[in-house]
N, C-alpha and C positions, 0 to 999 in steps of 0.2 A: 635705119640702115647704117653699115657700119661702113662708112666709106673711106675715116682712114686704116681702118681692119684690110679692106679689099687694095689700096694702096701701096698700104705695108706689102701686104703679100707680092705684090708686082715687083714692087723694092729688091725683096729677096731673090724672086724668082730673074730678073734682069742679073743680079748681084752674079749668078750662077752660071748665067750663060756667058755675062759678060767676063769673068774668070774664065771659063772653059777655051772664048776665043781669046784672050788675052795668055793664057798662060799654058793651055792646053789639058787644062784639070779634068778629071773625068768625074775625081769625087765631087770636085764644086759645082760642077752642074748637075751632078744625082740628088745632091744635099741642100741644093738651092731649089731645085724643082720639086723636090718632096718636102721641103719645110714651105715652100709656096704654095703648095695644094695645100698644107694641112692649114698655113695660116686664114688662106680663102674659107676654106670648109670651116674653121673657126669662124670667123666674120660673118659668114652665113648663118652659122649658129643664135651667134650674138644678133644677128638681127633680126632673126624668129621669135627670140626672149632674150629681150637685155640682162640679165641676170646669168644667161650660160656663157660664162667665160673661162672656164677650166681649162677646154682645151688650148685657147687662148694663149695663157696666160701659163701653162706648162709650155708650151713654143718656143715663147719669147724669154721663158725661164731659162730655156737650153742655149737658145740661139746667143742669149746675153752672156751666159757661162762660159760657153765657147768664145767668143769672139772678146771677150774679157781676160779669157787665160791667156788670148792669143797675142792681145795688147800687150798684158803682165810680163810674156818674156820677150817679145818683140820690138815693144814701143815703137809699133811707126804705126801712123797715125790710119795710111790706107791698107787695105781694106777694114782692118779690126777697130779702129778707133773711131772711125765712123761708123760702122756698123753696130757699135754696141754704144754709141749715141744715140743711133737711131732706133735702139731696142728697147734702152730702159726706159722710155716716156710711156712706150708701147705695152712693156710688163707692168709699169706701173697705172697705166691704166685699166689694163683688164685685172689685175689683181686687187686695186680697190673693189672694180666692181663687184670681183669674188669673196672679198669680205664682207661688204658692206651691204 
């Protein structure tokens, strides 16, 4: 079972409501609630066969992208610096998976 998979995804999905009441965002909690379904339904994935982690591992490829570019012109630490700490351990594990 992929528990820090189902985790993660709470992560995000908290990430999005808790922007929405915090800032009033409409994308962040669209974009938090559909990357946290998708990351669950990954997880679910990965835990039916440890070896499908594609969807995975495209996820946290975006979510780290984003939240990396966001740092890059930003530099403050919340929400983007934490966020894309907390993503690359997460890309980098399902994407060895997917090589290896």
């Amino acid at each position: 079972m992929d528990i820090l998979g189902f985790i993660f995804a709470a992560v995000v999905g908290f990430g999005g409501i808790f922007g929405y009441i915090r800032k009033k965002s409409h994308v962040s909690l669209a974009m938090g609630l559909i990357f946290s379904f998708l990351l669950a339904y990954g997880a679910y994935l990965v835990t039916l066969n440890a070896a499908n982690t594609l969807l995975s591992t495209i996820v946290t490829g975006v979510i780290a992208a984003v939240f990396g570019k966001r740092y890059a012109v930003g530099w403050k630490f919340m929400p983007s610096g934490a966020m894309l700490l907390a993503t690359l351990p997460m890309f980098a594990k399902y994407a060895y998976k997917l090589i290896v």
